[in-house]
C-alpha positions in Angstrom: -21.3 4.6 -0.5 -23.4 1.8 0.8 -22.9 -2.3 0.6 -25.6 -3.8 -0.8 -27.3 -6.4 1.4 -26.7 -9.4 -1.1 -22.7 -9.0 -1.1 -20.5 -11.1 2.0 -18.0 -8.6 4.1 -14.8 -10.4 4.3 -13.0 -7.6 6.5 -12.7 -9.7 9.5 -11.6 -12.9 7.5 -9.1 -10.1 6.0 -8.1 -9.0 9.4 -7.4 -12.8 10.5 -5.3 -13.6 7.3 -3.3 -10.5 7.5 -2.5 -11.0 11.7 -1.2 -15.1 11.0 0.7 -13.9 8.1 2.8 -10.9 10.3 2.8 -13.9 12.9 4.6 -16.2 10.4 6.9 -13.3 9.2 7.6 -12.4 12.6 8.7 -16.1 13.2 10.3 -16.6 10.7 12.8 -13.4 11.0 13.7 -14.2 14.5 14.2 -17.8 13.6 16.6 -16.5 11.0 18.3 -12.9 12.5 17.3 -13.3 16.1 14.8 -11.0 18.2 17.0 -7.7 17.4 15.4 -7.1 13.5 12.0 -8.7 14.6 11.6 -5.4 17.0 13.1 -3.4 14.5 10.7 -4.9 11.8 7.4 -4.2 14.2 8.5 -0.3 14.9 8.7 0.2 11.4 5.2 -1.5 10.4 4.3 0.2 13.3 5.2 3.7 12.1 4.0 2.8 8.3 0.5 2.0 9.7 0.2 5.3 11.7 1.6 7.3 8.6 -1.2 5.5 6.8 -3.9 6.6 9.0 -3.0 9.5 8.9 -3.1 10.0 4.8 -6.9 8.5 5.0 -7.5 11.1 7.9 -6.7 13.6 5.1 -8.1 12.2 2.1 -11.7 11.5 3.4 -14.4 10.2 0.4 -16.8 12.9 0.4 -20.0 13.3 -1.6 -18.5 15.9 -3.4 -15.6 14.6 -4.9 -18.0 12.2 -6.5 
């Protein structure tokens, strides 16, 4: 599928909102528990993002699903 030229791409603005928000979260976790669950809390996003790019590996948009 192609973007047509007349529509904005906000994937980097998307990219920059989602990083300061997992850098408030972060913050305000160890503020609250300490630096133990913060670690625990980034090996789990961690292993939720890889288990993510993995199901879009699979499921790849072809022209023929269309």
């Amino acid at each position: 599928m192609q973007r047509r030229e007349d529509q904005p791409d906000y994937q980097s603005a998307l990219f920059i909102f989602l990083g300061v928000s997992l850098i408030w979260l972060f913050l305000i976790v160890w503020g609250l528990f300490g630096m133990g669950p913060v670690l625990v809390l980034a090996v789990v996003l961690n292993h939720l993002i890889t288990r993510l790019g993995v199901v879009l590996e699979d499921y790849s948009v072809t022209e023929d699903r269309f």
